[in-house]
N, C-alpha and C positions, 0 to 999 in steps of 0.2 A: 459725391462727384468731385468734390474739391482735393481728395484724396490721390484721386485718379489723376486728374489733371497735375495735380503736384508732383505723381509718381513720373508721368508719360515727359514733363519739363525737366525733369530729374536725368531721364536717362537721356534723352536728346544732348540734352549739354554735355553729359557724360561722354554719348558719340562724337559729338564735335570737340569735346577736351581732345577726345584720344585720337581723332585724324587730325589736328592742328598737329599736335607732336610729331607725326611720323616725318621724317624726313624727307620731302619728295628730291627726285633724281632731278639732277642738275639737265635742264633744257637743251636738247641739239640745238646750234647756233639757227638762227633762221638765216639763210641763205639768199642775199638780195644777187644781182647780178654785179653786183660791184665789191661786195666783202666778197665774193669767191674768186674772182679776179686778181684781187690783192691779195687774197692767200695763195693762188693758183700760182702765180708769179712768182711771191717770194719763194715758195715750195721747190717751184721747177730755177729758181736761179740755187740753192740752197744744195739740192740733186746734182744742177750742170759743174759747179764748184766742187763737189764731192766727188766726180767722175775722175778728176783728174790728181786723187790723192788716193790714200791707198783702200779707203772703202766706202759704200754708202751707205750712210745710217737707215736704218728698217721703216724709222719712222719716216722717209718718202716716198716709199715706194708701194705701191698692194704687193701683195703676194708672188701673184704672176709674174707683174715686172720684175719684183727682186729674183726671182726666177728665172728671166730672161736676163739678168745684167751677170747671173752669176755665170750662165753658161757664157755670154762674152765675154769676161774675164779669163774664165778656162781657157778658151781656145785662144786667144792673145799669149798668155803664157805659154799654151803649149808647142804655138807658132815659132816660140823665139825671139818675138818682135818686144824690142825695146821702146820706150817712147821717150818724151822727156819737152816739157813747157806746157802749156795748157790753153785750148782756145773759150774765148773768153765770148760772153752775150754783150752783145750792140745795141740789140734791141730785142723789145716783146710785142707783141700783138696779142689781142684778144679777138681768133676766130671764132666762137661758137660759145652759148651757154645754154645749157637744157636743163630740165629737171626727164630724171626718169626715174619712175614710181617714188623713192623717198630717196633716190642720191642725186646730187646735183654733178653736172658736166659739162666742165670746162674744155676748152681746145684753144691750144693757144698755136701761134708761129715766134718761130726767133731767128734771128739774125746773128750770123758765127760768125768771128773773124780766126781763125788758125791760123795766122801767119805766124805765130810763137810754136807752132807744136809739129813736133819733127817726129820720125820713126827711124829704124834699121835694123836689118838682120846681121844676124851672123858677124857682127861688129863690123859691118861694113861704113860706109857714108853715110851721116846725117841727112834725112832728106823732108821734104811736104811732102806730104800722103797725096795730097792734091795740087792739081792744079792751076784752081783758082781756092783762096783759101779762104774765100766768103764763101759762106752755103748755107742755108736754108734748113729748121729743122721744125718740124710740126708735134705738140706734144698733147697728149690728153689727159687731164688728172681730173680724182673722183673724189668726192666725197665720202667716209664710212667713219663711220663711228663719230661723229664731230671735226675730222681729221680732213687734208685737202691730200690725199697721192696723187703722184705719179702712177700712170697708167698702163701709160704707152708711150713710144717714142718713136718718128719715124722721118727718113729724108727721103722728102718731095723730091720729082725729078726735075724740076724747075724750081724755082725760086724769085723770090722779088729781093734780092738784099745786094 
């Protein structure tokens, strides 16, 4: 018996030698309401700043969106319209946070000023696209992979700003 029991403590250790080693995968962030926020923010100010240079990097956006920002790009160029200044966040809010199934969702609002950002065709007159050039923009970024995106982006027909 003592054999037995020697051999069976033998290989146990053996098994926990050899799962100690393995390297386990680096842990998804856990997601409180207030780390996703703070990345959710920095993300979509990170996105809003990029908007107005000549591209957005992959890493803010899913899929979709980067999808949806490239057909607005096309059709702005193919419009003719020129731009030039850049409007700029006031402010952030944090409307909504959820979890759904394992990604976490954020929903934010921001507060734009564009009094700096002008457009024109056809090399006509500098002009505000709008106006009033405070406006209201609601955004939703996701969670995947560890990462916080850009979702969605949308303007409300009212605004608080």
């Amino acid at each position: 018996m003592p054999r037995t029991a020697l051999a069976l403590g033998a290989i146990v250790a053996l098994a926990f030698g050899l799962t100690a080693c393995v390297a386990e995968p680096e842990p998804e962030p856990e997601w409180t309401e207030e780390t996703a926020y703070a990345e959710a923010e920095e993300v979509f100010r990170a996105y809003w700043d990029a908007t107005f240079e000549a591209e957005v990097p992959d890493d803010l956006l899913t899929e979709e969106m980067a999808d949806e920002h490239a057909k607005g790009v096309t059709q702005i160029a193919e419009s003719g319209l020129e731009t030039r200044g850049a409007a700029s966040i006031v402010a952030v809010h944090l409307s909504g946070f959820r979890h759904v199934s394992e990604t976490v969702v954020v929903d934010l609002e921001a507060c734009i000023d564009g009094a700096t950002f002008e457009v024109r065709t056809d090399g006509g007159d500098w002009m505000q696209p709008r106006d009033d050039p405070k406006y209201g923009v609601e955004a939703q970024l996701e969670s995947r992979d560890g990462e916080m995106l850009v979702a969605g982006l949308t303007e409300p027909e009212t605004s608080e700003c």
